[in-house]
Phi, psi and omega in degrees: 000135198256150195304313209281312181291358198264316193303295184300338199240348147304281182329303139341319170254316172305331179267003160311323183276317186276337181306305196278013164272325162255001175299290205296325168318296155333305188268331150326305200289306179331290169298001183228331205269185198287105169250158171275182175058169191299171203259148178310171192238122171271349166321292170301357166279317187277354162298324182334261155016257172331332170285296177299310196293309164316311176328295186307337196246330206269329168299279180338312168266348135341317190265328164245024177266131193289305204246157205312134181340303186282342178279292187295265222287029136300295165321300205241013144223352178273320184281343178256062199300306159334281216286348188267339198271343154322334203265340166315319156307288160346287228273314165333296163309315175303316215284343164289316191302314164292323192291324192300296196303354161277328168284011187253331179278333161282342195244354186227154171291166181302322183301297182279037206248281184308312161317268191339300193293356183292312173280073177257281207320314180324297194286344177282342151318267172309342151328275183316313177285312190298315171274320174246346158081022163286183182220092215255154169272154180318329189271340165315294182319301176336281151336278181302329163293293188328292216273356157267331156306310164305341165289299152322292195291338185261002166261349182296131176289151157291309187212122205282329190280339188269019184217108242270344192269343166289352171285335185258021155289123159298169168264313125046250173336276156344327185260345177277328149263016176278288192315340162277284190291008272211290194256024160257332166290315170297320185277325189281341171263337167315268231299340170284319175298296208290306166328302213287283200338292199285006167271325197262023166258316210251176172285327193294160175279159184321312195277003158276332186298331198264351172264033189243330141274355167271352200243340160255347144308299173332304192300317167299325165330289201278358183271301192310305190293308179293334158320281186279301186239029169320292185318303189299303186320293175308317207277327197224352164087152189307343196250352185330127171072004176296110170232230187266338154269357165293286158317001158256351196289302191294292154018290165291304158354270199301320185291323162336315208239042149265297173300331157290330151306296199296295164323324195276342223256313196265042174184213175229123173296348168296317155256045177263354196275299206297305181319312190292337166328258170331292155006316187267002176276301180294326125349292174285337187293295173326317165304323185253322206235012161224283163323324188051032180241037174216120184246101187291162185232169186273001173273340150292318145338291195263006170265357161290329211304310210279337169285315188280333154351280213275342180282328141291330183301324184277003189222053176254341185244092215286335214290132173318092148320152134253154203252170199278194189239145172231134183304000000 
């Protein structure tokens, strides 16, 4: 592995960490806080999302492409009709997947939101063997167990009765947002392995595979909306309640399934999940010495202890697999 790919695939999960570290802030603050007039439509943030991220990735190739803007993505998505509709199953999953994590985020306090959704390493895990014929080694198995305790112990409330919005949840309410991440963790280890599978299958470059998924995201999106919040839509218009933290909330969004393509493409998803972990550490740091609504406990401690463990631990074990073939 060469210094520049070592670079990229560091570099990649490190900006991973800081996106999905203010993303959850951010969006957490969006869904709770008092604004007048109606609350944003999350339906309609995640077309935003999708809009800006197509923008974003049609600039990239723009910028390192010889030939004209318009010849390439004609050539390698409109002349490929096979290779773009492949990207139709992800994106679809994606696009349920964000809409869940906006109700998930509306509906649970942050400890159990952030805890819950950890199982994603898991299933991406099991994904990942099933699907892609990996073979993970004993400190790998390990490793994933160590970093679901730890994660569990730096999310454990101290005391359930001293945290004043779980009193005012419903069971309803609860169940309703356990049950989005519930099946967002399940849809985010699919839809990532079958993405990882068909970027390393193919020739194409990333940002044609994501406006190639931004582009049937979109279509879903915007299916969704119309769907759902039709009424709301005519009646308060597609930006409603939209302000400036709304808008970095969409921001974050769109840069997310950039920096995660870019993880997918030089790294894996099982550690682009151990990022999003740490991610949740810095979260609470944050938490405690700007926000001031976090009091670490020594069960945040030794559950940092135990993440940053298994995040070396998972990549101690080099010995060469070969992996099975998959139909």
């Amino acid at each position: 592995m060469t210094t520049t790919s070592i670079g990229n695939k560091y570099g990649s999960l490190g900006l991973l960490v800081l996106q999905t570290t203010t993303l959850v802030l951010t969006m957490r603050y969006s869904r709770t806080q008092q604004a007048e007039g109606p609350r944003y439509l999350a339906s309609s943030a995640v077309v935003c999302t999708e809009l800006l991220k197509i923008a974003a990735c049609t600039l990239l190739i723009f910028r390192d492409n010889s030939k004209s803007l318009s010849s390439t993505l004609w050539d390698e998505i409109v002349s490929k009709p096979l290779e773009t509709l492949k990207l139709t199953i992800p994106s679809g999953i994606y696009t349920l997947q964000n809409n869940l994590l906006y109700v998930a985020l509306s509906h649970l306090d942050a400890a159990t939101y952030q805890v819950t959704y950890q199982l994603k390493i898991l299933t991406t895990a099991l994904f990942s063997v099933s699907l892609l014929g990996k073979r993970l080694g004993n400190y790998q198995w390990l490793s994933l167990l160590i970093l679901m305790t730890g994660v569990v112990l730096v999310q454990w409330p101290s005391d359930l009765t001293l945290v004043p919005e779980l009193e005012n949840l419903s069971a309803g309410t609860q169940f309703m947002g356990l049950l989005a991440v519930l099946v967002a963790c399940f849809s985010s280890g699919f839809a990532g392995v079958y993405f990882e599978k068909i970027l390393k299958e193919s020739k194409q470059c990333v940002w044609i595979r994501n406006i190639q998924l931004g582009l049937f995201g979109l279509a879903f999106g915007l299916t969704g909306v119309f769907a759902y919040d039709g009424d709301r839509v005519l009646t308060g218009g597609f930006l409603q309640g939209y302000n400036s933290i709304t808008w970095i909330v969409v921001l974050l969004q769109a840069l997310g399934g950039l920096v995660i393509a870019a993880v997918i493409k030089y790294a894996d998803n099982i550690l682009k999940g151990f990022a999003t972990s740490i991610s949740i550490i810095l979260s609470s740091l944050i938490s405690y010495f700007w926000l001031e609504d976090f009091d670490p406990t020594r069960l945040f401690f030794l559950g940092s202890v135990l993440v940053i463990t298994a995040t070396f631990l998972y990549g101690f074990d080099q010995k060469p697999v070969v992996s099975s073939n998959v139909a």
